[in-house]
C-alpha positions as CSV (number, residue, x, y, z in Angstrom):
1,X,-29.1,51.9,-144.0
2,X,-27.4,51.8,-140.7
3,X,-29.7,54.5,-139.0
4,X,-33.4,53.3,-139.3
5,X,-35.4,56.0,-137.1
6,X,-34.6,59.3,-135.5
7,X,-34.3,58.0,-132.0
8,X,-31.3,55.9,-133.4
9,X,-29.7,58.9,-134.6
10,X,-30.0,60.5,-131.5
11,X,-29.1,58.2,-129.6
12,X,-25.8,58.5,-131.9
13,X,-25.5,61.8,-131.3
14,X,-25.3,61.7,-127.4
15,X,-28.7,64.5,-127.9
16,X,-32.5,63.7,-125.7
17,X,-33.8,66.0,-127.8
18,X,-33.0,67.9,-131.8
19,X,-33.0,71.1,-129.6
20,X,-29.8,70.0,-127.9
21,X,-28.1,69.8,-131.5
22,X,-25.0,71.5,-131.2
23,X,-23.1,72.8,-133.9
24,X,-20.1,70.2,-133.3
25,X,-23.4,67.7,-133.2
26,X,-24.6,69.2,-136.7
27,X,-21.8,68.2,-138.3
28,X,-21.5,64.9,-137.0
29,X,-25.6,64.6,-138.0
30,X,-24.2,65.9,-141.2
31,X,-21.7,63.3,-141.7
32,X,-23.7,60.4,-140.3
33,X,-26.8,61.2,-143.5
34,X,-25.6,59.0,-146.1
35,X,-26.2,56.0,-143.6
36,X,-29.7,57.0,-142.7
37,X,-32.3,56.8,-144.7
38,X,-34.0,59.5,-147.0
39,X,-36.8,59.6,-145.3
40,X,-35.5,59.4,-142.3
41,X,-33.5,62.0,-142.7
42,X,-36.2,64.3,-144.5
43,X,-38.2,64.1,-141.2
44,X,-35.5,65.6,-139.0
45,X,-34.5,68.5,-141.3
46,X,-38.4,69.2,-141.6
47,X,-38.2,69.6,-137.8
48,X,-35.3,72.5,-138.4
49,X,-37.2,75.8,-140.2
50,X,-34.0,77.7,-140.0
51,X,-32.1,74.4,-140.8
52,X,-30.6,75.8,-143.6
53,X,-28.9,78.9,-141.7
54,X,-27.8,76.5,-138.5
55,X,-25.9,74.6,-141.2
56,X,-24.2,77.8,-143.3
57,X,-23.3,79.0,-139.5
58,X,-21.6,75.6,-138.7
59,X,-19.9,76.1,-142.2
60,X,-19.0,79.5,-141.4
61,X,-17.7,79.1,-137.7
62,X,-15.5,75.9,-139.5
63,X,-14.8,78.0,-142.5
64,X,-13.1,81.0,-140.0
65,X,-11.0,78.4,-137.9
66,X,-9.8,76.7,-141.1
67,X,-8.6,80.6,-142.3
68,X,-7.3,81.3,-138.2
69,X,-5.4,77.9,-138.4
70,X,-3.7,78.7,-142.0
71,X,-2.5,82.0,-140.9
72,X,-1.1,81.0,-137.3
73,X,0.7,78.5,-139.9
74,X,1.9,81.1,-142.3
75,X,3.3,83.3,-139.4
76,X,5.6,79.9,-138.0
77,X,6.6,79.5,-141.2
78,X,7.7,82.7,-141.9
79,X,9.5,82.6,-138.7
80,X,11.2,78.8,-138.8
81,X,12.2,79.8,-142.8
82,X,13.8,83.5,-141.2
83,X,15.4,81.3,-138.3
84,X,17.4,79.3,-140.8
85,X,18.2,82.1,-143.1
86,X,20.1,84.0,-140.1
87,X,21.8,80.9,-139.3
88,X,22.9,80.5,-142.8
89,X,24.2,84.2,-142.5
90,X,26.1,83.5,-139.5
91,X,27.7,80.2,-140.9
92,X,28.9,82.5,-143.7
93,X,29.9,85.2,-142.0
94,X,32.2,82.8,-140.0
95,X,33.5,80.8,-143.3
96,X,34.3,84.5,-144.6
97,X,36.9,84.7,-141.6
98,X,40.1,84.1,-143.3
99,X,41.6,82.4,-140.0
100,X,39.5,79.0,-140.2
101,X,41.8,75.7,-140.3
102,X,40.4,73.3,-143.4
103,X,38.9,71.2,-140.4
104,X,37.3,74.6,-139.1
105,X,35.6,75.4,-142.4
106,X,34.5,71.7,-143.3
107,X,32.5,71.7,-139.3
108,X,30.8,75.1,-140.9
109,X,29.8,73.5,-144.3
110,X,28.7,70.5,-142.6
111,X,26.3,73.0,-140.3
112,X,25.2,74.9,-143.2
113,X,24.0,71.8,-144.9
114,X,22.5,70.1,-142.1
115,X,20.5,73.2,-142.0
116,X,19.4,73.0,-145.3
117,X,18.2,69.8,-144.7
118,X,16.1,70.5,-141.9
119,X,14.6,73.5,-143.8
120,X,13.3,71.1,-146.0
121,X,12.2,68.5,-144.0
122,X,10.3,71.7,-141.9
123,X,8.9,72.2,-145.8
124,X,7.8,69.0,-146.4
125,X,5.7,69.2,-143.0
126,X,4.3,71.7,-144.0
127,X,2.8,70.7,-146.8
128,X,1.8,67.5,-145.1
129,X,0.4,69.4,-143.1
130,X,-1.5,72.1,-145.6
131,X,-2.5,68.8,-147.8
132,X,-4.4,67.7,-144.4
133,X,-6.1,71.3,-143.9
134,X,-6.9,71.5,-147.7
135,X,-8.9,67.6,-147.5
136,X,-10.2,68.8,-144.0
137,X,-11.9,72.0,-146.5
138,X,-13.2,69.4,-149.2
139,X,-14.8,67.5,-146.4
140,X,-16.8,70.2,-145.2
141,X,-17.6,71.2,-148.9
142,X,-18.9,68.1,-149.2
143,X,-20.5,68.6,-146.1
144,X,-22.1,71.7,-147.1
145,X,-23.1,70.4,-150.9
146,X,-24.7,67.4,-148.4
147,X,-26.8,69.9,-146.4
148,X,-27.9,71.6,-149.2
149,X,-29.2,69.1,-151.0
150,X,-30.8,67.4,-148.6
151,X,-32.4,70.8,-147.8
152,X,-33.7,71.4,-151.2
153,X,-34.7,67.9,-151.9
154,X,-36.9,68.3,-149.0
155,X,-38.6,70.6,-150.0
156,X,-38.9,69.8,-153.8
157,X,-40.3,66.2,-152.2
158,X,-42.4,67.8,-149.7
159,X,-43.6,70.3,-152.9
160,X,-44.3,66.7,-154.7
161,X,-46.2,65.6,-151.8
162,X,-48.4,68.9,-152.3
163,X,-49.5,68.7,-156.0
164,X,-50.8,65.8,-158.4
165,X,-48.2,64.4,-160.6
166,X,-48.7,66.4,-164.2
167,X,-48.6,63.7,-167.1
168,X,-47.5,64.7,-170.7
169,X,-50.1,63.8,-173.1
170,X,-48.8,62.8,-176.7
């Protein structure tokens, strides 16, 4: 394990104290527990009673920027796609004009497909960019699966710790 004791971990986090754990902080703590050792990392939840509502909050605050960033993203889509369509109307309107030389109407075309092009690169951006946002999601689901097992499986240890082992007898 790459974190051996608490004051490492702190000392990791930039904190003096677990009272100066910050949400951006939680989910770096959250992140670093799968190089820290169980019970290492039992200890320091232990030291959290509402530990469990401090992480669904982190979740929460990350869940609502996720949704905020995803809509901004929907709007300037809707606006870059509405963009092209009116200058695909335009470029038609014009190429309707019976008036246009062969060379005049062939400048047009080439507009219209250029424009089609960068439609689709500005699509194929996008879902770059979605793919990113959706792995950004999984990550904090897994962050969130992390935090709650580590939650519950201190307490099911710490519930160990309480009662005698029951054997089965045969």
């Amino acid at each position: 394990m790459r974190y051996k004791d608490e004051d490492e971990i702190k000392r990791a986090l930039g904190i003096d104290s677990w009272r100066n754990l910050s949400k951006d902080k939680m989910i770096r703590f959250v992140a670093m527990m799968p190089d820290m050792g169980t019970e290492v990392a039992l200890k320091i939840v232990e030291q959290f009673p509402a530990f469990k509502d401090f992480a669904l909050n982190v979740v929460d605050a990350m869940k609502k920027s996720h949704e905020s960033t995803l809509s901004a993203n929907k709007q300037s889509q809707e606006h870059v796609h509405q963009a092209f369509e009116d200058l695909r109307e335009t470029i038609k309107n014009e190429l309707d004009k019976g008036d246009l030389t062969w060379e005049q109407k062939r400048e047009l075309i080439e507009k219209m497909q250029e424009a089609v092009r960068e439609e689709s690169q500005k699509d194929s951006e996008n879902k770059r960019f979605l793919d990113g946002a959706l792995k950004k999601v999984l990550v904090l689901g897994s962050a969130a699966v992390a935090l709650g097992v580590a939650f519950v499986g201190g307490r099911v240890m710490a519930e160990s710790k309480d009662s005698p082992e029951e054997t089965l007898e045969a």
